[in-house]
N, C-alpha and C positions, 0 to 999 in steps of 0.2 A: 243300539246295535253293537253289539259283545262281540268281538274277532279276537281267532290266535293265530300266532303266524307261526306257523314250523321251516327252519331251514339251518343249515348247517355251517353258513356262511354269517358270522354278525352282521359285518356289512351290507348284506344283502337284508337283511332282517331292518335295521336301519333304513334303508334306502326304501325299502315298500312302507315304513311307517312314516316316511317324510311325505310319499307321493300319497299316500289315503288322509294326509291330513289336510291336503288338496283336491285329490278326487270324490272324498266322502268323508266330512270332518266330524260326520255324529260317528264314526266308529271309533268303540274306543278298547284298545290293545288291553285283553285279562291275563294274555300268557302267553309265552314263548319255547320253543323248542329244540335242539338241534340233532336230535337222534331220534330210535325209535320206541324205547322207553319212555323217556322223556316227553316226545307228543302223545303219546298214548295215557300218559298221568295225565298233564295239564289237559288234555281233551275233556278226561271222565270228571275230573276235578270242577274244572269252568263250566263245562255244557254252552259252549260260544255259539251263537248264529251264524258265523261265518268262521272257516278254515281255511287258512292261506298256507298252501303245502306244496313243498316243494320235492322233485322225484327222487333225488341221490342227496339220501343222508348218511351219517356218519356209519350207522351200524345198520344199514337196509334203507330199503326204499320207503318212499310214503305209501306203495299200494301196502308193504307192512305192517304200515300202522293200519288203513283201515281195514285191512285182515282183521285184525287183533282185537277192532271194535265192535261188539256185535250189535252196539244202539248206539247211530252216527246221529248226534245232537242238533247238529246244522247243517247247511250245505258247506262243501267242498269246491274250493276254485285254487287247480293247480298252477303254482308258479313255478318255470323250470324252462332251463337252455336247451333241451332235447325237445324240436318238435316230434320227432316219431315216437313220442309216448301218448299220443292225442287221443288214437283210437282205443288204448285201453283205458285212459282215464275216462274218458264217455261211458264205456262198459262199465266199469265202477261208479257209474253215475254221478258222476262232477259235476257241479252247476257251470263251470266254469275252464280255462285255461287260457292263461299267460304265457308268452316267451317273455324272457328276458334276453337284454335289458327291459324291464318292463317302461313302456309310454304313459304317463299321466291317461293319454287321451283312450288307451286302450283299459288303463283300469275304469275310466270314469265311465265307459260303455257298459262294461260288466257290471259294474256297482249300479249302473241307473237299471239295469235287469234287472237285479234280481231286489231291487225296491224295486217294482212295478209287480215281482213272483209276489213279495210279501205282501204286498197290497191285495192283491186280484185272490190268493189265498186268502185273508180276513174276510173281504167279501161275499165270495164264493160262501166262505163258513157262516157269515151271519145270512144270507138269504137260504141255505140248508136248514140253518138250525130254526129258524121260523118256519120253515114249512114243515118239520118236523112237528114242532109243537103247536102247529094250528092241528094236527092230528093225535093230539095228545090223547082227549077222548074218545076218540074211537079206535074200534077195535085192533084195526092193523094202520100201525105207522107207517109214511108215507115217504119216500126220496126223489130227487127229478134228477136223474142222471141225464149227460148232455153228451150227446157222441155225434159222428160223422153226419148223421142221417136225419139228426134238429137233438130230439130229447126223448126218454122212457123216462114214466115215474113206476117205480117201485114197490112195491111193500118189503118193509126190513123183513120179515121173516123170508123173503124169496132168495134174501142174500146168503149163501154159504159163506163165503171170505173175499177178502180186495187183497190182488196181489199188486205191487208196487214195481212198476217195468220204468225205470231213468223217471222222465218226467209224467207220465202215464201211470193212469190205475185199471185195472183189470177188474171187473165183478166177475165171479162163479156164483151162477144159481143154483138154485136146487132143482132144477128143469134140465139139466147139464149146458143149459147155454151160458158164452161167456160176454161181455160187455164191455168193449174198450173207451175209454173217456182221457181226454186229455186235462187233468186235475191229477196234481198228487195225493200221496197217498197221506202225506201230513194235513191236506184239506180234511179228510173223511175223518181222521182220527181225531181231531178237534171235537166231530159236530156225533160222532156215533158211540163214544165213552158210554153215555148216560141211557144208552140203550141197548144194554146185551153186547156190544164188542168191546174186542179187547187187543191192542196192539201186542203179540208176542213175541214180535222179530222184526228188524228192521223193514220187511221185504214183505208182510203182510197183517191183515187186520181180522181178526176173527171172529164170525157170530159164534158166541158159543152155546145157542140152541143145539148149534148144528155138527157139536165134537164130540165125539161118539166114543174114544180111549186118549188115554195120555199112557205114554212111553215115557219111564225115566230115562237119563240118559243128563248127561254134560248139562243141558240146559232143557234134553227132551224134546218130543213131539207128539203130536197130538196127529191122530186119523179124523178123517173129519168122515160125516155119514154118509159121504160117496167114495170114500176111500181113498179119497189122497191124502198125502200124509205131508204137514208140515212142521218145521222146525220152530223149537220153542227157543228164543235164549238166554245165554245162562241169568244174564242180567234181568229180565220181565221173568224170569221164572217161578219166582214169589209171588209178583205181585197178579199173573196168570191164575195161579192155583188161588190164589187169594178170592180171586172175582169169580172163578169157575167153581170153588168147593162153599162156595156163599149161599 
């Protein structure tokens, strides 16, 4: 388990690498940060599972940094002496937040979370990706999405795109109905690669039977065949056209 800890203070940087070597001793520190350059390199740089980000940095805040990133590699769990930054860091979808001084007892909460996220995510992907390819031969492949009401199984081509809400994914059909499931959106993208989607933005997953123009533009976007239009970015931008002009 790969973590970087962004904060502006050594000491503080310090002090959460004493307490994780306590609270979760398989993580192990790739990179450190104390501004917003600087997190925003070692971020793209390492691609860490975990981000330890603290709010007032030297040259901006940490929501700056992940402004700046348009493919967030791991989860985010903010570390910071302001609690009334909670509600936006949730809207920026953070696995996680810390007050400091941070507690042993309160990291080792969070850290047994989000081992139990990573777990129930591998799982989740390996009983998708078997059911998938128990349908390999026939005609239309098959999904079991799991929502409020027990479970829908699918055929992929029903699916227009998965949009990604905090810990929730979203399905749009091609029916105009939409499908909420509580599964992230890095479960689906695991198990749906190898069949017509394509991750083009942090925030959703694309069948691209179902993209109907691409817009240049910074990173672009694509109209999908109902008309809604999403963002491509800059970073998946290649490797988007890559799989879509295939």
């Amino acid at each position: 388990m790969r973590a970087v800890l962004i904060d502006d203070e050594r000491g503080a940087r310090t002090v959460l690498k004493t307490l994780l070597k306590t609270a979760a001793p398989e993580v192990k520190i790739v990179g450190e940060g104390d501004d917003v350059d600087g997190a925003v390199e070692v971020i793209r740089r390492t691609k860490p599972d975990l981000v330890f980000l603290d709010i007032q940095l030297r040259s901006g805040t940490g929501f700056d940094v992940l402004e700046r990133l348009d493919d967030l590699p791991g989860e985010v769990i903010f570390v910071t002496a302001y609690d009334d930054y909670a509600i936006r860091a949730f809207e920026c979808a953070a696995f996680g937040y810390l007050l400091k001084p941070v507690r042993v007892s309160d990291l080792q909460t969070v850290m047994a979370r989000y081992k139990e996220r990573r777990q129930a995510e591998r799982d989740v992907a390996g009983h998708l990706r078997v059911l998938i390819e128990h349908y390999a031969d026939a005609q239309v492949k098959k999904l079991v999405v799991q929502n409020v009401n027990g479970f829908r199984v699918l055929g992929l081509n029903e699916i227009l795109y998965l949009q990604g809400e905090v810990n929730y994914t979203r399905f749009v059909l091609d029916n105009g109905e939409q499908l909420m499931t509580s599964r992230t959106l890095k479960t689906y993208e695991q198990i749906l690669g190898d069949f017509g989607f394509y991750r083009a933005h942090q925030s959703h997953i694309l069948n691209l039977r179902y993209v109907a123009e691409y817009q240049k533009g910074d990173g672009g976007c694509v109209v999908m065949t109902n008309g809604d239009v999403l963002d491509v970015s800059r970073r998946r931008k290649a490797g988007f056209l890559e799989k879509f002009l295939a």
